[in-house]
N, C-alpha and C positions, 0 to 999 in steps of 0.2 A: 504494500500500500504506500503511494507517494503523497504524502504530506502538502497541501497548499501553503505557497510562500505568504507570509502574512507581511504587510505593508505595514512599520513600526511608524509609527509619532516620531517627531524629528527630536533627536537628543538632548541637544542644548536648551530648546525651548521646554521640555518638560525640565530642565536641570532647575535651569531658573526659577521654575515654579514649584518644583518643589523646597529647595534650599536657599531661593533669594538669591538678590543681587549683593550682599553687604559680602565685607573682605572674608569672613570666615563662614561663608559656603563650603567649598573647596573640605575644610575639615569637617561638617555636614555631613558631606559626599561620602566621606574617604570611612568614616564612622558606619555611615548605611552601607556602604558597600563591601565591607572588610578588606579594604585596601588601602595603600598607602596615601596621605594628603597629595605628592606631588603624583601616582598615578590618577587621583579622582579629575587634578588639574590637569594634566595633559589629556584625560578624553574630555573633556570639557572646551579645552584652547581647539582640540583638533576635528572635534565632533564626530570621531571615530573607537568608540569603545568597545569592553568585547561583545559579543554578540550577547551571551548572559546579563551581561550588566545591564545592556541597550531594555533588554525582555525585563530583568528586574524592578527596573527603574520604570517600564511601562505599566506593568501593572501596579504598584506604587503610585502612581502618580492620575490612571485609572480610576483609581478608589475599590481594586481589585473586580474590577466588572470582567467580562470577556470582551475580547478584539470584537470579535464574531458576532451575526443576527440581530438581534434590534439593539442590541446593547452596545452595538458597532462607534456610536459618535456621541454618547454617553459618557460621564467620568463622575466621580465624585472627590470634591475637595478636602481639604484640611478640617475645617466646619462642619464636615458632612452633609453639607448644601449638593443634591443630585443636578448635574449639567446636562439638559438635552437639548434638543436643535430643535424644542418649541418652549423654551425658559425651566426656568429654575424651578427646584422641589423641595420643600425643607423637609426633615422625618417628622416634624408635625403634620405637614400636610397628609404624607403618607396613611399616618395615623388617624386621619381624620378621613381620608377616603372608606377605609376600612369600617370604622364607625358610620359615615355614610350607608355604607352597604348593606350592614348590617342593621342599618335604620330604617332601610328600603325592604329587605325581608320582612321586616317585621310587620310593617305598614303591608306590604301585599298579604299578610296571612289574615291581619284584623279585614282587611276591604274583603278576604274569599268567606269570614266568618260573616259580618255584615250583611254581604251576599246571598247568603245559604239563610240567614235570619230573616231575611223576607222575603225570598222565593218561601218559604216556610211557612210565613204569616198571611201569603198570599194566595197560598190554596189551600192553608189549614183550616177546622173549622169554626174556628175565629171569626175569621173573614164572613164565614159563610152565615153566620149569625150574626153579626155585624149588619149584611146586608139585607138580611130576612130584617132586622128590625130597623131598618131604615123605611124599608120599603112599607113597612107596618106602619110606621108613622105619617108615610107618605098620605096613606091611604085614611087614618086615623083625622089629620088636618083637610084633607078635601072633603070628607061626609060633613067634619064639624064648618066647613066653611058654605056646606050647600045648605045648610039646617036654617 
């Protein structure tokens, strides 16, 4: 089975975002990476690191999402603020969809009870005396108004 080449995020620009621009980045780097300060700075200067690193550093910087399928142009920051290509997500929101949902279930079960309560009342025989004595008084107020 041959592997699809995956198309990496350009290096430097996640470098910077994840470790900043101030002078000790570089130590940042060299810390997350288990390698030495002046190796974190030369892939850095040369924008050419090892291939692991390149992959380490993308998911890192990701917010550990996948390359791949909708989650393709996705990342999640430092904040944990979710990034997509139709605005931002905070894990309140998230959480608040969820509860949404689960508000919306709830509401469809009361409206199918609701439902069924008067399809119920509507052919039970309620109704049907209900309308035998309407009809009784119908009939009740026309004799007393012919008298």
């Amino acid at each position: 089975m041959q592997l699809k080449k995956q198309v990496l995020p350009e290096f430097a620009e996640m470098y910077v975002a994840c470790f900043g621009v101030w002078p000790k980045k570089h130590k940042l780097a060299a810390e997350f990476f288990g390698v030495s300060e002046q190796t974190a700075k030369r892939w850095y200067e040369t924008n050419n690191p090892s291939l692991v690193a390149h992959r380490y550093l993308t998911v890192h910087y990701r917010g550990y999402l996948p390359l791949t399928g909708a989650w393709q142009f996705c990342r999640i920051d430092k904040d944990g603020i979710l990034h997509t290509p139709h605005g931002v997500c905070s894990p309140g929101d998230i959480t608040m969809l969820w509860r949404y949902k689960w508000s919306a279930e709830q509401n469809a079960r009361q409206y199918q009870k609701a439902k069924q309560k008067l399809k119920d009342l509507q052919s039970g025989t309620q109704l049907k005396m209900l309308r035998h004595t309407a009809d009784y008084l119908n009939r009740l107020v026309l004799e007393l108004t012919q008298e």
